[in-house]
BAFI-3210 file (N, C-alpha, C; in Angstrom, 3 decimals, decimal comma, padded with zeros to 6 digits):
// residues 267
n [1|2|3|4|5|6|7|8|9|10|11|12|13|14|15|16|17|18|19|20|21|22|23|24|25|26|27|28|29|30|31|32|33|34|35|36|37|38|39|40|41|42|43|44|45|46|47|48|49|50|51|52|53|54|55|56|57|58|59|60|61|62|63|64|65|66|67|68|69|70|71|72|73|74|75|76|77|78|79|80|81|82|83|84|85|86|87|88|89|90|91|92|93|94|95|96|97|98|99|100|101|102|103|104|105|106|107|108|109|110|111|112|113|114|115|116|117|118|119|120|121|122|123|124|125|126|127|128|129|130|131|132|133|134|135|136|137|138|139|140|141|142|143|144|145|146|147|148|149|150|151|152|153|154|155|156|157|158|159|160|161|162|163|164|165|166|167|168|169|170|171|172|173|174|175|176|177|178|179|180|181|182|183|184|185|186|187|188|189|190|191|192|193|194|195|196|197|198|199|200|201|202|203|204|205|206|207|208|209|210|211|212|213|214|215|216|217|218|219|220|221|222|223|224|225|226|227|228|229|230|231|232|233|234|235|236|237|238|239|240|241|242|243|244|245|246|247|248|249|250|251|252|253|254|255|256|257|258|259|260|261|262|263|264|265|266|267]
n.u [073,283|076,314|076,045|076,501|076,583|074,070|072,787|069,933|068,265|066,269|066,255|065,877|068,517|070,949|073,700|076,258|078,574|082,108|084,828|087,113|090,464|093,218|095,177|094,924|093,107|094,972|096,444|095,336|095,183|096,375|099,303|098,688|097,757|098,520|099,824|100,591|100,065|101,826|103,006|102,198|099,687|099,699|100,126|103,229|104,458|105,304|105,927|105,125|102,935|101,341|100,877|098,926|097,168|095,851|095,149|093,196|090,989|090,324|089,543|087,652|085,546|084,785|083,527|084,552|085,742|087,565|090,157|091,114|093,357|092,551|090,132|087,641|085,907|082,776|080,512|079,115|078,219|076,867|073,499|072,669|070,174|070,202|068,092|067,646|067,074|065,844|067,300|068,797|070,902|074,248|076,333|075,655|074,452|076,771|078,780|077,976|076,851|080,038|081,510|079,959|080,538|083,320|083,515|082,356|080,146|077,200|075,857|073,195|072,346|069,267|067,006|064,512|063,065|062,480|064,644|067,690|069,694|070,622|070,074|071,695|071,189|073,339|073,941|075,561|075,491|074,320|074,153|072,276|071,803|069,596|066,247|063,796|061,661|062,412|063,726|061,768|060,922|063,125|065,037|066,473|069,639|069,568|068,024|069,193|068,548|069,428|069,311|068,468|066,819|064,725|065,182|064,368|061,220|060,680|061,257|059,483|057,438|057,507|055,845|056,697|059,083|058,171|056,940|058,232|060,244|057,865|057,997|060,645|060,700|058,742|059,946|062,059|064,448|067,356|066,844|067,434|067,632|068,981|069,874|066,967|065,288|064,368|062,898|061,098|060,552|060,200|058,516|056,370|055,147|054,310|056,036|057,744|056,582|056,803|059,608|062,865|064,643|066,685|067,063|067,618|068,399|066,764|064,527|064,167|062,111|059,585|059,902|058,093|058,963|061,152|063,717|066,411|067,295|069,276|071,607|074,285|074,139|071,459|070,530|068,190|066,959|066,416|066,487|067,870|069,066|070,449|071,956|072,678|075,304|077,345|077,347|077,902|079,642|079,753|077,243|076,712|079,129|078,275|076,278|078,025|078,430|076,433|075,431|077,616|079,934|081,528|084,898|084,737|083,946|085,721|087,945|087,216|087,209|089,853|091,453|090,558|091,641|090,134|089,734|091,862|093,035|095,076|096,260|098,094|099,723|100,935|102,715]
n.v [-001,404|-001,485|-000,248|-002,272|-005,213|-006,454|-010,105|-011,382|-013,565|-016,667|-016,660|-014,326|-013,380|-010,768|-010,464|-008,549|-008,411|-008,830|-007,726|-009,920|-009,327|-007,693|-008,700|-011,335|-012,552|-012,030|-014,088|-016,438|-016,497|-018,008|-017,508|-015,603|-017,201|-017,061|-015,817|-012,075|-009,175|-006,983|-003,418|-002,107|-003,513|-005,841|-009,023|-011,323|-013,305|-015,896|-019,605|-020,538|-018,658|-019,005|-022,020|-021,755|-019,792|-021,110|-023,611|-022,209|-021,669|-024,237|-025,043|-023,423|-024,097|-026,598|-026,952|-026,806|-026,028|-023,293|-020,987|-018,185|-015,563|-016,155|-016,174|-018,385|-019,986|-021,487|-023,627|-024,858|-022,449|-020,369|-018,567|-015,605|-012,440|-009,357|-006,880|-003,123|-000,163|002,897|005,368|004,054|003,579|003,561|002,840|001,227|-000,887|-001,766|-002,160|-004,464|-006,243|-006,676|-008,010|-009,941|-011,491|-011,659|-013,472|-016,034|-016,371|-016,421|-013,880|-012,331|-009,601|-007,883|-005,067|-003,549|-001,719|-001,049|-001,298|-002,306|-000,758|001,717|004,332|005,222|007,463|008,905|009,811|007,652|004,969|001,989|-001,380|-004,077|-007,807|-009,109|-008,401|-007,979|-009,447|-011,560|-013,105|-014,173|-016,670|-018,160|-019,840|-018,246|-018,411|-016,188|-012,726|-009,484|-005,757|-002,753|000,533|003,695|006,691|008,175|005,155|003,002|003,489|002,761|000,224|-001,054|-000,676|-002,596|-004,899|-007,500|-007,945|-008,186|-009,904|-012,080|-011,538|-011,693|-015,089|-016,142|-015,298|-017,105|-019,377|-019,606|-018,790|-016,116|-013,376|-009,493|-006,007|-002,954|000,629|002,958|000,521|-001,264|-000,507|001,068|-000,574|-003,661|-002,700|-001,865|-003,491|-005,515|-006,941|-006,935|-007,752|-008,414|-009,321|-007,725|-004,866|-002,883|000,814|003,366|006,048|008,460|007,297|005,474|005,686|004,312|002,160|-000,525|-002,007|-000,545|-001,024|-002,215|-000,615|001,198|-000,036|-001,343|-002,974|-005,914|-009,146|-010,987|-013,910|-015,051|-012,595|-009,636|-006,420|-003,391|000,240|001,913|003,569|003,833|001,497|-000,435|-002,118|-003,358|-005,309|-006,256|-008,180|-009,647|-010,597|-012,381|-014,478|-015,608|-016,978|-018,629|-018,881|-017,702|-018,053|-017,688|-015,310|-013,436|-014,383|-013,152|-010,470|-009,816|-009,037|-006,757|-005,411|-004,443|-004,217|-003,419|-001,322|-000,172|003,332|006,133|008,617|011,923|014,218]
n.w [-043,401|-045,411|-049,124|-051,684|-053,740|-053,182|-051,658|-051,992|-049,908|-049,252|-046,821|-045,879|-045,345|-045,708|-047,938|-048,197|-051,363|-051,330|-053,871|-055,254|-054,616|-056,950|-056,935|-056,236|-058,206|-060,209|-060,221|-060,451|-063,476|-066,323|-068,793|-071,873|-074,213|-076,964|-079,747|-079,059|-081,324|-082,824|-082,350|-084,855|-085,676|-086,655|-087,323|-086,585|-088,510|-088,041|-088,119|-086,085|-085,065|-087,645|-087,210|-084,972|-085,481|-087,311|-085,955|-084,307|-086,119|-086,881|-085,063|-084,611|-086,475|-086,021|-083,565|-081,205|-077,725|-077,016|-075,958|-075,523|-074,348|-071,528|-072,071|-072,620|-074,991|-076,734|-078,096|-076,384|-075,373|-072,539|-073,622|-073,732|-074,042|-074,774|-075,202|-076,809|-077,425|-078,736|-077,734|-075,330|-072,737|-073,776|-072,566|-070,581|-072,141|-073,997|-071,975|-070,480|-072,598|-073,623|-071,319|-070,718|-073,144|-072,446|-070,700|-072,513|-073,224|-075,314|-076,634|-077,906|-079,290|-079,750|-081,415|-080,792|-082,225|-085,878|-087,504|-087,688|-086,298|-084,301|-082,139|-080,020|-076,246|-075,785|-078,728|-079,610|-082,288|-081,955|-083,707|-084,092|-083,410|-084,560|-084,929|-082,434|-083,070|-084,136|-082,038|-080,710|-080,736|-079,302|-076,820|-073,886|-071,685|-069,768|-069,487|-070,412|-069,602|-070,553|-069,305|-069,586|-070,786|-073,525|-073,462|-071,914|-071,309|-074,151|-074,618|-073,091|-074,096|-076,101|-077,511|-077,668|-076,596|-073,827|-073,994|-074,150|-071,630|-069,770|-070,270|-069,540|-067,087|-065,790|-066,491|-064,127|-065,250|-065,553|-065,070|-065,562|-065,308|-065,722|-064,489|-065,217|-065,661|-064,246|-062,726|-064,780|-066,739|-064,827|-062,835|-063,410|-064,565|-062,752|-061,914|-060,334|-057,755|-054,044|-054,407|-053,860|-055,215|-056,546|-058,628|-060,591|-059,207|-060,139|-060,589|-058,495|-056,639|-057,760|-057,113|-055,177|-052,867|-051,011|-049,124|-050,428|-052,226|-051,854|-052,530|-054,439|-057,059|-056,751|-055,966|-056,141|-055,983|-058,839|-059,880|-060,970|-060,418|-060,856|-060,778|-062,416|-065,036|-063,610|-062,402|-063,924|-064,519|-062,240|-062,478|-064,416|-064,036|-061,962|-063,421|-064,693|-062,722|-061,830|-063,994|-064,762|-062,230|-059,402|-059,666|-062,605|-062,632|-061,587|-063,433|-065,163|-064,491|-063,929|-066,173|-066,942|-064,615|-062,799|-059,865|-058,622|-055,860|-054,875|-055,001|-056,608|-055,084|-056,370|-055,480]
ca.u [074,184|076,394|075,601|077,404|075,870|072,637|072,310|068,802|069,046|065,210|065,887|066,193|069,263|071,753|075,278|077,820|079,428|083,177|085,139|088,381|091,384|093,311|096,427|094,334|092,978|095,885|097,499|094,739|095,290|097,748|099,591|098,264|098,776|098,314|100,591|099,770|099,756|103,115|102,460|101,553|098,789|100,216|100,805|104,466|104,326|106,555|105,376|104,344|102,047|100,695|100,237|098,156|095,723|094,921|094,295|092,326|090,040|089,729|088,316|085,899|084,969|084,211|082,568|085,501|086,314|089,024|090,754|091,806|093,813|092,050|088,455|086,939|084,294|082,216|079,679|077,837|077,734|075,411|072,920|072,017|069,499|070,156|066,942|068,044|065,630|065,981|067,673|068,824|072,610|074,981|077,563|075,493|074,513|078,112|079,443|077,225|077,401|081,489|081,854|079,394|081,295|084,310|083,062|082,153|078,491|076,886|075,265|071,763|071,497|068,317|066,705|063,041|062,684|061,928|065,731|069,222|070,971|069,834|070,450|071,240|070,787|074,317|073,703|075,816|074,760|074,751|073,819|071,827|072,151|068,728|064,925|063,137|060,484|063,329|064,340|060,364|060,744|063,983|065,170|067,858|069,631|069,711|068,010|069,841|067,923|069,782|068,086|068,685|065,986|063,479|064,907|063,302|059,882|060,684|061,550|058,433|056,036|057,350|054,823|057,114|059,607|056,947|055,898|059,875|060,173|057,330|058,308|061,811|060,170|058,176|060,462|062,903|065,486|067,631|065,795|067,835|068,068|069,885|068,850|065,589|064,423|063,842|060,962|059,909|059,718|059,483|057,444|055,092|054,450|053,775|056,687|058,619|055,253|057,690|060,912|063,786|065,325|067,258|067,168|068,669|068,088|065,389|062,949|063,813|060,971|058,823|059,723|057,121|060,070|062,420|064,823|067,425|067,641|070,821|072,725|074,790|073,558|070,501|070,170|067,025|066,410|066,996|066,471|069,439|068,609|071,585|071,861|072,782|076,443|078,265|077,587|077,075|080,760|079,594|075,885|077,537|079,866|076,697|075,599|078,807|078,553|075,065|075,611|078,900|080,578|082,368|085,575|084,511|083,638|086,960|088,427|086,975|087,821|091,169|092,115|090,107|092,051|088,713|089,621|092,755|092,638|096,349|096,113|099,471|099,546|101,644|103,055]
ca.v [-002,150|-000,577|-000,137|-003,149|-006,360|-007,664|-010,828|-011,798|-015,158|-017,449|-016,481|-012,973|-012,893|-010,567|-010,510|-007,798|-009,067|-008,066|-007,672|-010,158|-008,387|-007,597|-010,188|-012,719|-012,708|-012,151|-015,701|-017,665|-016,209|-018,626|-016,830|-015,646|-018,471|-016,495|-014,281|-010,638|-008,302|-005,764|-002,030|-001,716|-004,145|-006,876|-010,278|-012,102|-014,351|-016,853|-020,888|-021,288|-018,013|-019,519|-022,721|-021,242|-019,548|-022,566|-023,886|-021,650|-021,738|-025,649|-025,241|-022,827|-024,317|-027,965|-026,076|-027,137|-025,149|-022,236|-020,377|-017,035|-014,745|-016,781|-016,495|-019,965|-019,952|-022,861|-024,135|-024,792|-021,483|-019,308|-017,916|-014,004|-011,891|-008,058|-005,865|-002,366|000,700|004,079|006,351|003,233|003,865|002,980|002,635|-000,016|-001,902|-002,216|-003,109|-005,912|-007,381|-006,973|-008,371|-011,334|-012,186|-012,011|-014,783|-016,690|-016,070|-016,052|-013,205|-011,753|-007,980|-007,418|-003,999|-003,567|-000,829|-001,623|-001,506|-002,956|000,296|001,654|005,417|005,672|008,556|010,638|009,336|006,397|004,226|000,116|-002,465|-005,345|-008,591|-009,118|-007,388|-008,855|-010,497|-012,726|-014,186|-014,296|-018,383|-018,993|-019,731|-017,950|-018,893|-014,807|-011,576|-007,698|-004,999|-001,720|001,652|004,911|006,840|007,107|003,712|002,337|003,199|002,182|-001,287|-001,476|-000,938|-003,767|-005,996|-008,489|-008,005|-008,310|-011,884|-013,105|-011,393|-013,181|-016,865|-015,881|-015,263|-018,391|-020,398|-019,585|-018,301|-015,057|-011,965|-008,581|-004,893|-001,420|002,270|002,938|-000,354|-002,223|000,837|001,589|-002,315|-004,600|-002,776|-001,086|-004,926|-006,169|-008,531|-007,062|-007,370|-009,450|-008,896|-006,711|-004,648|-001,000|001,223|004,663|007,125|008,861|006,417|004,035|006,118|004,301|000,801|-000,923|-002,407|000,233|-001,702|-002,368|000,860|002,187|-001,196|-001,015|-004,682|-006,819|-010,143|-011,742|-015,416|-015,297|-011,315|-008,654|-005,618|-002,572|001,499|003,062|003,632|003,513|-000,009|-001,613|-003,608|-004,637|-005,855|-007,008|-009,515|-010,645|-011,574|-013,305|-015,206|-016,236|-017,983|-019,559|-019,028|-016,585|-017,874|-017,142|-013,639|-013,350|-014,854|-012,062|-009,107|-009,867|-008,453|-005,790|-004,148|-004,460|-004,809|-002,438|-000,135|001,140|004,919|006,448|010,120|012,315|015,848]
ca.w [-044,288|-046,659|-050,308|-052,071|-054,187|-051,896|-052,125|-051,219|-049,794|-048,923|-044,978|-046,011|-044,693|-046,589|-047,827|-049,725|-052,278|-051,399|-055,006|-054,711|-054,530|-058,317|-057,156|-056,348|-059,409|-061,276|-059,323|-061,559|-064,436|-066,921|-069,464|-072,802|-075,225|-078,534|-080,212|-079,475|-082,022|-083,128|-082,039|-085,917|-085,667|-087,663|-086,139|-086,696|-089,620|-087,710|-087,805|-084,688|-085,329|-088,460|-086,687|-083,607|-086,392|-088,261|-085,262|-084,109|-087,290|-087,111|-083,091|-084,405|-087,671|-085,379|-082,328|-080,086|-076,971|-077,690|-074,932|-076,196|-073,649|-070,715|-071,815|-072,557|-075,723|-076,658|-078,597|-075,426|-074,395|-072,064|-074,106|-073,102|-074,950|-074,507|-075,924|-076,798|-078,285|-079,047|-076,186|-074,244|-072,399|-073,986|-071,811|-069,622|-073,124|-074,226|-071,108|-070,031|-074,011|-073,973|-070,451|-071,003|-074,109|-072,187|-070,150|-073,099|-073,168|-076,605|-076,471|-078,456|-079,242|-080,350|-081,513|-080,306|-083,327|-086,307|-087,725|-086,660|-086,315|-082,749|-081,783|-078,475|-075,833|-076,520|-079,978|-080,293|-082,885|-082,290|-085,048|-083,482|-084,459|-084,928|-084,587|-081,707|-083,577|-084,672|-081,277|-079,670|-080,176|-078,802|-075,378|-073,115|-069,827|-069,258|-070,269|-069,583|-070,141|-070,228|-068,741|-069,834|-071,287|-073,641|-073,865|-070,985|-071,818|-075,124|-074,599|-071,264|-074,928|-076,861|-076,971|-078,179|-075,807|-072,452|-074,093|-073,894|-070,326|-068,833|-070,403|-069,029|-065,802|-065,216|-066,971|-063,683|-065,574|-064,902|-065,695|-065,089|-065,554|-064,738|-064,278|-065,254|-066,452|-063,094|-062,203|-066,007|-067,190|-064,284|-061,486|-064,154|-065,186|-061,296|-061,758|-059,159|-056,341|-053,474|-054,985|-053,592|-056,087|-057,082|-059,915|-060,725|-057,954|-060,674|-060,827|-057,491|-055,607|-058,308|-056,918|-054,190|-051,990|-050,940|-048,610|-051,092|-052,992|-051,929|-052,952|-056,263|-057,520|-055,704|-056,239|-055,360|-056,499|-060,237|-060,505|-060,599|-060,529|-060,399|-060,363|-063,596|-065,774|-062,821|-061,099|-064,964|-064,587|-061,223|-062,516|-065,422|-063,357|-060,998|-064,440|-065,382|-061,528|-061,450|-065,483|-064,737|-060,970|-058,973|-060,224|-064,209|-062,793|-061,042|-064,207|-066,361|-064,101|-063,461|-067,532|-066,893|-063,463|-061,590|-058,510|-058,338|-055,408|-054,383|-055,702|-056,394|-054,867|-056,782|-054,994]
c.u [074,774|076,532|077,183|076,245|075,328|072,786|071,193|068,363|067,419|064,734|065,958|067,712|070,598|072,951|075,501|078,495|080,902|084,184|086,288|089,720|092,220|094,769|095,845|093,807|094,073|096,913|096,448|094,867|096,696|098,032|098,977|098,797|098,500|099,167|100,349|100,465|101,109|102,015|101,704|100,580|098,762|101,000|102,110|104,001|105,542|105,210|104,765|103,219|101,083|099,815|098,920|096,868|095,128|094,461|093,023|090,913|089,599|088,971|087,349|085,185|084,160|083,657|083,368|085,582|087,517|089,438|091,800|092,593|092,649|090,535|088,329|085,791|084,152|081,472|078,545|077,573|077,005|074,755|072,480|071,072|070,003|069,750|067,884|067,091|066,296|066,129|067,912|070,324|073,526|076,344|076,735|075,258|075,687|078,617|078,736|077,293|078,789|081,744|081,188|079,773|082,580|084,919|083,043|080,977|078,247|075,680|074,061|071,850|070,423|067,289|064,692|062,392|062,360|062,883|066,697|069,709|069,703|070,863|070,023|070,778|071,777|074,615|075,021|075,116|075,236|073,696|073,970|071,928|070,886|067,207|064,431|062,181|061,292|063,962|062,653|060,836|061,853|064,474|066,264|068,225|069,620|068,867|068,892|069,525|068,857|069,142|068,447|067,364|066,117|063,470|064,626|062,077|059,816|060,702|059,822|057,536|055,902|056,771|055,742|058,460|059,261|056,688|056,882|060,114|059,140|057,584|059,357|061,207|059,897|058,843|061,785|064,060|065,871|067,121|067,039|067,751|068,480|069,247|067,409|064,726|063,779|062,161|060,470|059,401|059,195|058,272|056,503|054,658|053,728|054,563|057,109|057,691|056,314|059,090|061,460|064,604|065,875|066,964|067,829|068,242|066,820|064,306|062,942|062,780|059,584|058,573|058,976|058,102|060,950|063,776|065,863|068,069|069,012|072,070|073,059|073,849|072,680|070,271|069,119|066,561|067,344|066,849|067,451|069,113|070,118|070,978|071,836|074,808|077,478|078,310|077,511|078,344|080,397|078,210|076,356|078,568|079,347|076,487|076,316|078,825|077,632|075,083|076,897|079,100|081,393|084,485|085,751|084,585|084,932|088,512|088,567|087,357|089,094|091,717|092,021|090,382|090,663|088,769|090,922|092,887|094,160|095,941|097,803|099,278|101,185|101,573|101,689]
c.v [-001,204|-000,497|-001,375|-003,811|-006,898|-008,470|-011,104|-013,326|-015,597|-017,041|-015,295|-012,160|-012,127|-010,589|-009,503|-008,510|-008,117|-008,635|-008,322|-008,802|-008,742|-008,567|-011,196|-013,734|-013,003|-013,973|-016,690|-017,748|-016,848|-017,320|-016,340|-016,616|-017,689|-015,226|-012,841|-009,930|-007,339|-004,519|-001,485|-002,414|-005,105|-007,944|-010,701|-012,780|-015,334|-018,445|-021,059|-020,603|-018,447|-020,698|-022,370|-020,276|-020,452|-023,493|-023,368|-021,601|-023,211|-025,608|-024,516|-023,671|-026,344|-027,805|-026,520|-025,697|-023,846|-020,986|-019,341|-016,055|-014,840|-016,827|-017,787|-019,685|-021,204|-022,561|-024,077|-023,694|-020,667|-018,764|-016,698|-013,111|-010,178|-006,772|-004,092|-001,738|002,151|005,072|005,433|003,889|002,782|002,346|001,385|-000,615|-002,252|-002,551|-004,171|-006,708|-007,400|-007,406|-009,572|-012,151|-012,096|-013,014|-015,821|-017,115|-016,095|-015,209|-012,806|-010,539|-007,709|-006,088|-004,465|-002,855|-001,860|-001,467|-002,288|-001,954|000,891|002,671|006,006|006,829|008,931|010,121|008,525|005,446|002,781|-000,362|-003,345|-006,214|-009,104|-008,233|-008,514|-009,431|-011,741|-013,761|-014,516|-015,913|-019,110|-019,068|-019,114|-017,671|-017,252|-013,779|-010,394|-006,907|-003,614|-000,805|002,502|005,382|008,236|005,300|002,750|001,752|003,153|000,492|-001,758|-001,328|-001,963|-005,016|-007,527|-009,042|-008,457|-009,979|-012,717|-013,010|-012,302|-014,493|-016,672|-016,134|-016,919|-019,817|-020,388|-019,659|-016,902|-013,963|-010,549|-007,012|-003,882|-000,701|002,170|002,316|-001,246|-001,456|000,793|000,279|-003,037|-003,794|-002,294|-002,425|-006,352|-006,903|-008,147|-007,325|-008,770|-009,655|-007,409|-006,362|-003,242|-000,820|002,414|005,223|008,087|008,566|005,088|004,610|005,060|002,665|000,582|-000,950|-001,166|-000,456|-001,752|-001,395|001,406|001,133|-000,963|-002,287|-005,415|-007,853|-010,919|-012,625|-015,654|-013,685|-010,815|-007,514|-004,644|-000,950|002,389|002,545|003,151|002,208|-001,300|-002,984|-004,548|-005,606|-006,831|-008,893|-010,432|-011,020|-013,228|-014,729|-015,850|-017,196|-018,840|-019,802|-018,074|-016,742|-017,904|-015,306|-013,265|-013,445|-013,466|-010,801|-008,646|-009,077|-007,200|-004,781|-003,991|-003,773|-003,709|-001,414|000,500|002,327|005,207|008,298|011,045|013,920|015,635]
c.w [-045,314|-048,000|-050,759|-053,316|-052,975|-052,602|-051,096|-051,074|-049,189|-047,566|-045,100|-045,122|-045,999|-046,564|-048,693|-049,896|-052,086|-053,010|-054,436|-055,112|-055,730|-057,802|-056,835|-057,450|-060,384|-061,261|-060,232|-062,911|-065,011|-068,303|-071,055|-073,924|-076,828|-078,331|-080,686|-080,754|-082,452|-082,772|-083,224|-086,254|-086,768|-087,349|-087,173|-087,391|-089,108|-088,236|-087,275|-084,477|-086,061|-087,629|-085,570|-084,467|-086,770|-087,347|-084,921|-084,804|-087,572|-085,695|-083,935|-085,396|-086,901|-084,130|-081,487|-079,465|-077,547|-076,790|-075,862|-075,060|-072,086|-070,552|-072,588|-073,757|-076,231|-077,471|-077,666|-074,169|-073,566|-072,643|-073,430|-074,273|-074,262|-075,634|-076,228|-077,766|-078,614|-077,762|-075,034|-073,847|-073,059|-073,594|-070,949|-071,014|-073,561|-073,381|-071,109|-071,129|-074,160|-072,449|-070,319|-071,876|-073,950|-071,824|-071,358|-073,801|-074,854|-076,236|-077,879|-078,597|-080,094|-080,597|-081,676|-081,378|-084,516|-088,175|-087,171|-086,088|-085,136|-082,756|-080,142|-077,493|-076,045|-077,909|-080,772|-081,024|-082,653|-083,175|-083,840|-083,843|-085,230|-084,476|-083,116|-081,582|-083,579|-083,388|-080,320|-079,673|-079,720|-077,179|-074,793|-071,718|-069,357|-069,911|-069,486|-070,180|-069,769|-069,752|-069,697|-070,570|-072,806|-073,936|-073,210|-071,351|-073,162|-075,126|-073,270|-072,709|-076,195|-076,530|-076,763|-077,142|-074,102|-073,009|-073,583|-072,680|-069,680|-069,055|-069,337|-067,320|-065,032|-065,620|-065,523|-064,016|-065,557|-065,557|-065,134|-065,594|-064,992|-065,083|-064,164|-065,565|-065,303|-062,831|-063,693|-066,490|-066,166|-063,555|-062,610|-064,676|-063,680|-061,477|-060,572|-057,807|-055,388|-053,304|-054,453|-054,644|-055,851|-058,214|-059,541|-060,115|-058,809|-060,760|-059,669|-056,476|-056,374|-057,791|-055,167|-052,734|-051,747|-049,939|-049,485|-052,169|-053,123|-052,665|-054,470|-056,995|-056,327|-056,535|-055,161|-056,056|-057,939|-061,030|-059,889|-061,164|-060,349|-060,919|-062,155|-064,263|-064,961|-062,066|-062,582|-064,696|-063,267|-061,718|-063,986|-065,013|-062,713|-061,924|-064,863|-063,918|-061,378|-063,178|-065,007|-063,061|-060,723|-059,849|-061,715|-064,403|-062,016|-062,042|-065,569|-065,934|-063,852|-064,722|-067,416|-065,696|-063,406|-060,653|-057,632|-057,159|-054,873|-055,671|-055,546|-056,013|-055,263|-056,161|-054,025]
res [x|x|x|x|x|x|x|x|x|x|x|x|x|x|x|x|x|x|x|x|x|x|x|x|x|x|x|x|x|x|x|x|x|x|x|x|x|x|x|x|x|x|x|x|x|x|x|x|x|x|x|x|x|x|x|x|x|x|x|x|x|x|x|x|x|x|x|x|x|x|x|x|x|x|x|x|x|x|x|x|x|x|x|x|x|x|x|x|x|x|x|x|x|x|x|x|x|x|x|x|x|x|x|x|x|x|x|x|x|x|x|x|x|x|x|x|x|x|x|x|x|x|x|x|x|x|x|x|x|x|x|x|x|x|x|x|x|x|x|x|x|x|x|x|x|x|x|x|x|x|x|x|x|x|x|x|x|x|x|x|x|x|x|x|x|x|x|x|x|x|x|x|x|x|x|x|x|x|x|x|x|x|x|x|x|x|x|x|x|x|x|x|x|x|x|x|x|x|x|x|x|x|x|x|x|x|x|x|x|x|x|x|x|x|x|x|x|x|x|x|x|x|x|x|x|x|x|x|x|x|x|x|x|x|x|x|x|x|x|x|x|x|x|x|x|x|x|x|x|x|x|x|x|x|x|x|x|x|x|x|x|x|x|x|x|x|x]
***
C-alpha cells in the first residue's frame, strides 16, 4: 500500500485518504462576506463596514454562530486541548492549533511547565493559555500532542498530563499525536498494545505494531497518529474530519491551497 492517511477500519480493512482536488473545493466555497482589509491594514470606514462590525460584536457578545471568510465559530464548539513543553515543534503545534481554529474548534494550549511562555526546539517562544493543572477537570472532544524533542519526553513525565490522557482514552474520545510523541508518550504508556500507529522515522522502530509506519496519518478507531513537520497539515485535517466531517476539512483546506498540484515549469 502506498504511504497516505490509513484508515484502520474494525475488519482491518484499509483505505488512503485521497486529498480532494483544490477546484473542488474551491466550488463550495461562498464568497467572503466581510470587508477585507486596504494594503495599509486599515479597513474602509464605509456604513455597510461599520454595520458588519457591530454585528459582528453583537454575535460574539450573545454566543451566536459567526461565519468569518467561510469558517463557522460557535459557542458550541469542538473543544481540543493541545499540551506543549519545552523543545516541543513548533511548526506541528502551530499548525494543528491554527488549522483547528480554522475549523472552528475552540481550542486549549496548555503549557506542561511550570510557566505560560513555552520555548520551543529552534527557540520559538508560545504563550499558553493556561498551565495544565488548570484544565486536569475539564472535558475535551480531542487531545494533539505535538512531537519534537525534548518535548516529547517532556510532556510523557507530566504526571498531570498522563491522568487527562488516560480519562481521554477510556472516555472514547479522540486521542492523537505526531513525531515523537506516539513512541515517547503512548507506547511507553502501553496505550498503543493493539493499536496501529506511525511516528517520526527516529523513534517508529520504538512502536510494537510496525505495519503502518510508512503511512503519513493512521487512523485507528479514535487514535491518529502522523510522521513529523511534514504530514502536520495532513494530521491536522484528519483532526479537523474526525471532529466535524470531511466536508469541514475540505472546507478548511480549500483557503489554504492544499490540494493544489499543477506545477508551472519555467525554462
Amino acid at each position: 500500500m502506498r504511504a497516505g492517511i490509513s484508515w484502520i477500519a474494525s475488519d482491518n480493512v484499509h483505505a488512503v485518504f485521497k486529498p480532494p482536488s483544490c477546484s473542488a473545493v474551491l466550488q463550495k466555497l461562498a464568497p467572503a462576506q466581510i470587508q477585507p482589509q486596504s494594503i495599509f491594514g486599515k479597513r474602509p470606514n464605509t456604513p455597510l463596514t461599520r454595520t458588519r462590525r457591530n454585528t459582528a460584536r453583537s454575535y460574539r457578545s450573545s454566543g451566536t454562530s459567526l461565519i468569518v471568510k467561510g469558517v463557522q465559530m460557535s459557542s458550541n464548539a469542538k473543544t481540543v486541548l493541545v499540551p506543549i513543553a519545552t523543545g516541543c515543534e513548533e511548526m506541528e503545534a502551530v499548525i494543528i492549533i491554527d488549522v483547528l481554529r480554522r475549523a472552528g474548534a475552540d481550542v486549549t494550549v496548555a503549557s506542561v511547565e511550570d510557566s505560560l511562555q513555552v520555548e520551543m526546539s529552534r527557540k520559538v517562544k508560545l504563550v499558553a493559555d493556561k498551565l495544565i493543572g488548570d484544565v486536569s477537570q475539564e472535558s475535551f472532544d480531542a487531545i494533539a500532542l505535538p512531537g519534537g524533542m525534548p518535548g516529547a519526553e517532556r510532556l510523557s513525565k507530566s504526571a498531570a498530563l498522563l491522568q487527562i490522557l488516560n480519562e481521554q482514552i477510556k472516555s472514547g474520545k479522540i486521542w492523537s499525536a505526531i513525531c515523537a510523541s506516539p513512541a515517547v508518550v503512548f507506547e511507553s504508556q502501553g496505550w498503543l498494545k493493539g493499536k496501529k500507529a506511525t511516528s517520526h522515522p527516529a523513534f517508529s522502530d520504538k512502536l510494537a505494531d510496525q505495519s503502518e509506519v510508512p503511512s503519513r496519518v493512521v487512523v485507528d478507531g479514535n487514535l491518529i497518529t502522523s510522521r513529523g513537520p511534514g504530514t502536520a497539515f495532513e494530521f491536522a485535517l484528519t483532526l479537523v474530519e474526525m471532529l466535524y466531517d470531511k466536508g469541514k476539512a475540505e472546507e478548511v483546506a480549500g483557503p489554504m491551497v492544499m490540494y493544489k498540484r499543477d506545477r508551472a515549469k519555467v525554462a
